[in-house]
RORO-373351 format. One line per field, with one value per residue (C-alpha): residue number from 1; chain; x, z, y. Coordinates in Angstrom, 2 decimals, always signed. Last residue first. Layout:
N
nr	(NUM|...)
kette	(A|...)
px	(X|...)
pz	(Z|...)
py	(Y|...)
***
This chain:
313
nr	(313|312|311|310|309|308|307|306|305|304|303|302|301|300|299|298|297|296|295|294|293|292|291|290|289|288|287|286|285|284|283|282|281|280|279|278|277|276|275|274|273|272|271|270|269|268|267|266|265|264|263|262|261|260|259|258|257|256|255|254|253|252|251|250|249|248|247|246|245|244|243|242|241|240|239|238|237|236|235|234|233|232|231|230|229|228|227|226|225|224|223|222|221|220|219|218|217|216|215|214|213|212|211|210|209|208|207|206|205|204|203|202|201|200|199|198|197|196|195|194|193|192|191|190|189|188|187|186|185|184|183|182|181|180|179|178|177|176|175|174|173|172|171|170|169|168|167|166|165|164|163|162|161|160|159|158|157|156|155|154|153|152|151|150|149|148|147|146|145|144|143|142|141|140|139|138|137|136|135|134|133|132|131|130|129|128|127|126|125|124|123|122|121|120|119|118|117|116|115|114|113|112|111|110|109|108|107|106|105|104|103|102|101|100|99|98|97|96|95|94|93|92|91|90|89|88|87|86|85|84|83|82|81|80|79|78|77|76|75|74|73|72|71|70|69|68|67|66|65|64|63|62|61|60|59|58|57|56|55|54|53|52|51|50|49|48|47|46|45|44|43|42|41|40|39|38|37|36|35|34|33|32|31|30|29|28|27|26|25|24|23|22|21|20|19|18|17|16|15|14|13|12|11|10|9|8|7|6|5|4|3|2|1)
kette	(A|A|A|A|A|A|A|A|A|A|A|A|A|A|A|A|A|A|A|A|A|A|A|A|A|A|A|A|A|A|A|A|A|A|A|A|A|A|A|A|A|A|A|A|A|A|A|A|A|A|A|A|A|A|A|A|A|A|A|A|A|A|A|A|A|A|A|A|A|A|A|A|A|A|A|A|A|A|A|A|A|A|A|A|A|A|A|A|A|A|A|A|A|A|A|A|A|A|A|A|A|A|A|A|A|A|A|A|A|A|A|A|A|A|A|A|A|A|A|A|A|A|A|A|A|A|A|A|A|A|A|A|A|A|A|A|A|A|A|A|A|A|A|A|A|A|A|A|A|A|A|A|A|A|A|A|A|A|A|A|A|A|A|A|A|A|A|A|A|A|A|A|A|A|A|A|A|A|A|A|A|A|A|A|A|A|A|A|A|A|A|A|A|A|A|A|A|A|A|A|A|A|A|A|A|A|A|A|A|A|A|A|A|A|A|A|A|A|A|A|A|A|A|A|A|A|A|A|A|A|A|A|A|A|A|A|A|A|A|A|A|A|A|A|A|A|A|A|A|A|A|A|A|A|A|A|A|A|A|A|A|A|A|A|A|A|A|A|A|A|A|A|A|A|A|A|A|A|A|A|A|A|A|A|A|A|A|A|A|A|A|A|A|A|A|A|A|A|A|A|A|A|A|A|A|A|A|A|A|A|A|A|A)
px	(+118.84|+121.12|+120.71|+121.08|+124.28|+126.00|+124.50|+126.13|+129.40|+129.77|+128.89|+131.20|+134.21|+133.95|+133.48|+130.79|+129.39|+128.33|+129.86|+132.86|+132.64|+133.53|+135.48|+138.09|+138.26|+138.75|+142.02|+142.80|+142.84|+145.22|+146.29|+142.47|+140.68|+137.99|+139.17|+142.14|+139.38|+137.87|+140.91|+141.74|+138.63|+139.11|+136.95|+133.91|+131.44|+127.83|+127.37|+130.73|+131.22|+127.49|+128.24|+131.38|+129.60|+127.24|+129.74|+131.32|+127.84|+127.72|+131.12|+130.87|+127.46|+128.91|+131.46|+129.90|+127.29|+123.95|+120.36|+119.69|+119.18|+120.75|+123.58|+123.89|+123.97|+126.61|+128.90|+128.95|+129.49|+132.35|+134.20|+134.38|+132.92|+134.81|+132.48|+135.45|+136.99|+133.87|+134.32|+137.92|+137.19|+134.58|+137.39|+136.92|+137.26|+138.54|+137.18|+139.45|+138.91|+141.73|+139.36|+137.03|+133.39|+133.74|+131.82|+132.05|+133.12|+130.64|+128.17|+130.00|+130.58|+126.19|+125.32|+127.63|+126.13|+122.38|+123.61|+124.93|+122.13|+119.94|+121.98|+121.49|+118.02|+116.33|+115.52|+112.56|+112.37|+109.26|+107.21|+107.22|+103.91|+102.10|+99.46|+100.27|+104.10|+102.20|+99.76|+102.77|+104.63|+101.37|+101.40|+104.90|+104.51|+101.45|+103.12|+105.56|+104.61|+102.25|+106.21|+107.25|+103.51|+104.43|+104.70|+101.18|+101.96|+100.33|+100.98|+103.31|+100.28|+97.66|+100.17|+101.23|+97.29|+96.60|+99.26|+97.63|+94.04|+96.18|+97.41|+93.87|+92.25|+94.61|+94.06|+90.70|+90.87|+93.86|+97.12|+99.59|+103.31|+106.04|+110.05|+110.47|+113.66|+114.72|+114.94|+113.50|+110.60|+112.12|+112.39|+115.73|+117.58|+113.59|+112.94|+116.45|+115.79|+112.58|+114.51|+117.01|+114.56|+117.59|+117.40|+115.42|+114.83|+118.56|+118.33|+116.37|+112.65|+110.75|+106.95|+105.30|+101.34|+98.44|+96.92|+98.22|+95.20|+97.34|+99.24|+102.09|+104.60|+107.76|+110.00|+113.63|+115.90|+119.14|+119.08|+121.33|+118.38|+116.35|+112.66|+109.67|+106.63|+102.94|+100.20|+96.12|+95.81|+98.74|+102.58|+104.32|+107.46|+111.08|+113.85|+117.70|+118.33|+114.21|+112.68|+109.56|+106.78|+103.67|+99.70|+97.46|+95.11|+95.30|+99.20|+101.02|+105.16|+107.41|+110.92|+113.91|+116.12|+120.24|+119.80|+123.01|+121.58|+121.11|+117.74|+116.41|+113.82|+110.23|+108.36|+106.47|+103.23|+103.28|+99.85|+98.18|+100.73|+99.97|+103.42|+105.00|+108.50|+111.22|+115.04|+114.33|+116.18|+116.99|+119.99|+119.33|+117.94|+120.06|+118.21|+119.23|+116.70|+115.36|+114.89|+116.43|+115.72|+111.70|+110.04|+106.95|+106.23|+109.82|+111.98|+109.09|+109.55|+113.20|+112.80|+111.26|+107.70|+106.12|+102.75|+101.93|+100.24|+97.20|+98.68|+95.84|+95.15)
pz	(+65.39|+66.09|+69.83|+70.01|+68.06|+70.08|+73.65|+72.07|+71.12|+75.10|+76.39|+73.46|+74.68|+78.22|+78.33|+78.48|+81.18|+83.01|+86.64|+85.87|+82.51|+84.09|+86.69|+84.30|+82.27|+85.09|+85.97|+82.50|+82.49|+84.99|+88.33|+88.52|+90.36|+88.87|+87.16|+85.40|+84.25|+83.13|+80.83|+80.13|+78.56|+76.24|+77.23|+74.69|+77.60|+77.90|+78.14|+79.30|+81.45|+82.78|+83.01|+85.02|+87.45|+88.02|+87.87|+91.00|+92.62|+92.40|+93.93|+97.00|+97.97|+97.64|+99.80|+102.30|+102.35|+101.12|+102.69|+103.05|+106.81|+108.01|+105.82|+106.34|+110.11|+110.44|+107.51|+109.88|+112.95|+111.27|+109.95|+113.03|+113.34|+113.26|+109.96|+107.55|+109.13|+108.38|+104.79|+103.81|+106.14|+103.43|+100.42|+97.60|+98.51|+96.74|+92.92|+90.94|+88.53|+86.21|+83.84|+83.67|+86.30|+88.48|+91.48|+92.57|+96.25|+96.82|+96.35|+98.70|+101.52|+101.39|+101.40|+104.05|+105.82|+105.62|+106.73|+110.29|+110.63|+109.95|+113.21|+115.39|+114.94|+112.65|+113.64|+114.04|+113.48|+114.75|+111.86|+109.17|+108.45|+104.67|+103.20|+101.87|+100.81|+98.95|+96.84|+95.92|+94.86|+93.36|+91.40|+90.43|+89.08|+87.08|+85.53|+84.56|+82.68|+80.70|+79.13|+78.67|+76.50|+74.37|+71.04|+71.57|+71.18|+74.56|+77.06|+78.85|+78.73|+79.97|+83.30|+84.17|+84.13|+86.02|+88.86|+88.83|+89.54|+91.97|+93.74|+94.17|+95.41|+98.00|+98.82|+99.04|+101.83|+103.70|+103.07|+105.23|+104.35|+103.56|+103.34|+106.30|+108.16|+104.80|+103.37|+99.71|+101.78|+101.49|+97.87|+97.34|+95.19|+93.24|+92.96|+91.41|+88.89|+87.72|+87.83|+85.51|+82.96|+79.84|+80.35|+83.43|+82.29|+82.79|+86.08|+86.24|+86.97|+88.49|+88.62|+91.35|+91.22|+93.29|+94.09|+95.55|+95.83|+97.91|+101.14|+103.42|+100.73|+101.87|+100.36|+101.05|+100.25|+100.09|+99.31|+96.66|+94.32|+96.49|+97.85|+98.07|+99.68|+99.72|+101.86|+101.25|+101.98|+103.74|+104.26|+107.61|+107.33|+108.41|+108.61|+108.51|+104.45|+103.37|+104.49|+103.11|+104.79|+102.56|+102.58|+99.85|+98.55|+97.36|+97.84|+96.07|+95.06|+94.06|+93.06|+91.91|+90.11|+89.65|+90.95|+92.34|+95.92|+96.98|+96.78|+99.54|+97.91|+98.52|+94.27|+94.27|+91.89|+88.48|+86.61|+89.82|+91.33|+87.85|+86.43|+85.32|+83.96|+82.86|+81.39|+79.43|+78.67|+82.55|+83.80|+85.98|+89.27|+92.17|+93.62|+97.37|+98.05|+101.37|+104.37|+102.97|+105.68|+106.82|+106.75|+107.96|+111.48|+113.14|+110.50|+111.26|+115.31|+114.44|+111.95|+114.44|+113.00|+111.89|+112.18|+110.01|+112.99|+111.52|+111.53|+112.50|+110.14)
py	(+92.40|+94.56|+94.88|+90.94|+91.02|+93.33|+91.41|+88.50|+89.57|+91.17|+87.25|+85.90|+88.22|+87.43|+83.40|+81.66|+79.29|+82.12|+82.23|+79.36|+81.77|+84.73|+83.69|+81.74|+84.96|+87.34|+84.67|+84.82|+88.77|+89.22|+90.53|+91.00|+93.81|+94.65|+98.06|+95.31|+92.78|+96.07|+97.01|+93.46|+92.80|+96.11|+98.52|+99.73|+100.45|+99.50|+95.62|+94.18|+96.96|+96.14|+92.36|+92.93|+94.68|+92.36|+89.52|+91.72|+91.64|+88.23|+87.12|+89.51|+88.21|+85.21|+85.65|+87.40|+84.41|+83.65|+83.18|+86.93|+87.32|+84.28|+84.76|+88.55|+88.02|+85.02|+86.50|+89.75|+87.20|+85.01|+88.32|+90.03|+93.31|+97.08|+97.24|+98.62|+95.03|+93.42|+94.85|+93.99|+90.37|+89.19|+90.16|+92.25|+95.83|+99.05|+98.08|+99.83|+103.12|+104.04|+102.34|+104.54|+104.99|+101.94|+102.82|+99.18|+99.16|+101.86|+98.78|+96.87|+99.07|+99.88|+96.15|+95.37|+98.46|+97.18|+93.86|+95.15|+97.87|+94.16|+93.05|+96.39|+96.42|+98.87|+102.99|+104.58|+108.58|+110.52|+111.28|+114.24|+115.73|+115.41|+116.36|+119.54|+118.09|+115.66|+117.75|+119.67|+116.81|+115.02|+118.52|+118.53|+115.32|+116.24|+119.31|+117.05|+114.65|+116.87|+118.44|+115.00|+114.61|+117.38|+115.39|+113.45|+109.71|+107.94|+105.27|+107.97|+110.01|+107.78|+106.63|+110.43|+110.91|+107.99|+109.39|+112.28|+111.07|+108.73|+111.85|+113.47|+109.77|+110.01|+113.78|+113.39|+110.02|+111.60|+110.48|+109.32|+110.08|+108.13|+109.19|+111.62|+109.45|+107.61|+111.45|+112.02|+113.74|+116.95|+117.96|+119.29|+116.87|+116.58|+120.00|+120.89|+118.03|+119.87|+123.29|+122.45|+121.20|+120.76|+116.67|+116.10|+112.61|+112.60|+112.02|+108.80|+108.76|+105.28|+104.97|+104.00|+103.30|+101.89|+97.98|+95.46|+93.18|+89.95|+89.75|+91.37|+92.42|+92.66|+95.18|+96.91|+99.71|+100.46|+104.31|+106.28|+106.96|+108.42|+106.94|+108.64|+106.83|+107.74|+106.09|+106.10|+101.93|+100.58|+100.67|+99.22|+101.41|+100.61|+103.05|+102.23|+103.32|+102.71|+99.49|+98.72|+96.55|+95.53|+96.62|+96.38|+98.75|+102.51|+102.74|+105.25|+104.72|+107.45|+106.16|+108.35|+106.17|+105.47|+102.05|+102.68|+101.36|+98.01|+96.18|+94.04|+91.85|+90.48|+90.63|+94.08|+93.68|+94.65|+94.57|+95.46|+98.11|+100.08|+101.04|+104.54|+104.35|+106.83|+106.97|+104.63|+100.93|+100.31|+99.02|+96.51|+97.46|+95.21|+91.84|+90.48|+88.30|+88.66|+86.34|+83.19|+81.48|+82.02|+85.61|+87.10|+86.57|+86.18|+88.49|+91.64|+90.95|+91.48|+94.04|+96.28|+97.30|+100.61|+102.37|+105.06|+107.19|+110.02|+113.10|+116.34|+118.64)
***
């Protein structure tokens, strides 16, 4: 079968005709409530962000109208009508969309919702379009409307009550895998300018910064020269770049992703505040404290007490 072209843009030519100052927002997953979602592109269009990774996801995403950019690691993809993408957990990843009657699926599969199928998480770490270089395909007319059958499917039994619906789940994933892999045919790899390569590894040095798994953990970079340094850049241009690009500096950049962090501690462990004032880097608690609520405008302790209260309720 011959390949038809996904065609692709340079993300300077892409900043120039669709983006004014701030270029992206910079918007992490929050931690999710289930461990799997299916979504009509209708009912939940794409919102323009650059995500970084730990979103701790698989994503499959079918087009069937609509077209937007997305950036996948250092690849860029114009996606239209009849195109797949798969996109890995650990990926920094990007969206544009390009105008109105989005229309499709993704749905989004941690890990765990491989809980005791070994061989359905094997398929996915192995599967080979899960690779920013081979991650959408072009679709032929059948197969399109094949893989959205499948993707409705997923979508009516997830809606639905019947006791072996997981089990449904995934004999129509590893169909629209199999489906996939026949369709597709890896393209030749295009690389991003030098200055979004620039933001794309700030974003990538500071979320490994924050792998905070137990307390013993620390955060291993906090300042803007840490990571321009890590770069081999200078300070001034890297804050230059990611400011243009993303309308906010190193620094805050820096400063939200570590209230991120502190919100999840805060949220799903049982550490003392000092412990994860201590992971974060802190000489001492009052000084998390004073960040905390300059950030929130509460402290610590009453932030924590009222996500405990709110999941009791």
């Amino acid at each position: 079968m011959q390949q038809s072209k996904i065609p692709r843009l340079e993300i300077e030519a892409f900043e120039q005709t669709n983006f004014q100052v701030p270029l992206l927002k910079v918007e992490p997953y929050l931690p999710e409530e289930t461990y799997f979602s299916i979504k009509n592109r209708k009912d939940y269009p794409a919102k323009d962000y650059i995500s970084p990774n730990r979103r701790n996801f698989y994503k499959l995403m079918h087009v069937t109208e609509g077209t937007g950019v997305l950036t996948i690691g250092l690849y860029q993809y114009l996606l239209g009508p009849g195109m797949m993408a798969f996109i890995h957990p650990d990926e920094i990843i990007s969206w544009h969309s390009e105008g109105p009657n989005a229309e499709g699926h993704f749905c989004l599969i941690h890990p765990n919702f491989f809980d005791n199928t070994a061989h359905m998480l094997n398929l996915f770490r192995t599967y080979p379009y899960f690779q920013p270089e081979k991650a959408v395909i072009q679709l032929i007319n059948d197969q399109s409307a094949q893989i959205n059958q499948y993707f409705e499917l997923i979508f009516r039994e997830e809606q639905g009550t019947n006791e072996d619906k997981k089990q449904a789940i995934f004999l129509h994933l590893q169909l629209i895998l199999l489906e996939a892999q026949r369709a597709g045919k890896n393209l030749a790899d295009v690389g991003v300018s030098e200055s979004y390569s620039y933001v794309h590894g700030f974003l990538a040095l500071l979320e490994s910064a924050f792998q905070i798994q137990n307390p013993s953990d620390l955060v291993k970079t906090k300042t803007a020269a840490g990571f321009a340094d890590q770069l081999h850049v200078h300070p001034n241009y890297l804050n230059a770049l990611v400011k243009n690009q993303t309308g906010k500096t190193l620094r805050e950049h820096i400063q939200e992703r570590m209230l991120y962090e502190a919100k999840v501690l805060l949220k799903h462990t049982d550490w003392d505040i000092q412990l994860i004032s201590g992971a974060l880097g802190f000489a001492e608690q009052a000084s998390f404290t004073t960040f905390f609520h300059r950030k929130e405008k509460i402290s610590p302790s009453i932030f924590r007490n009222s996500f405990v209260s709110a999941i009791h309720i």
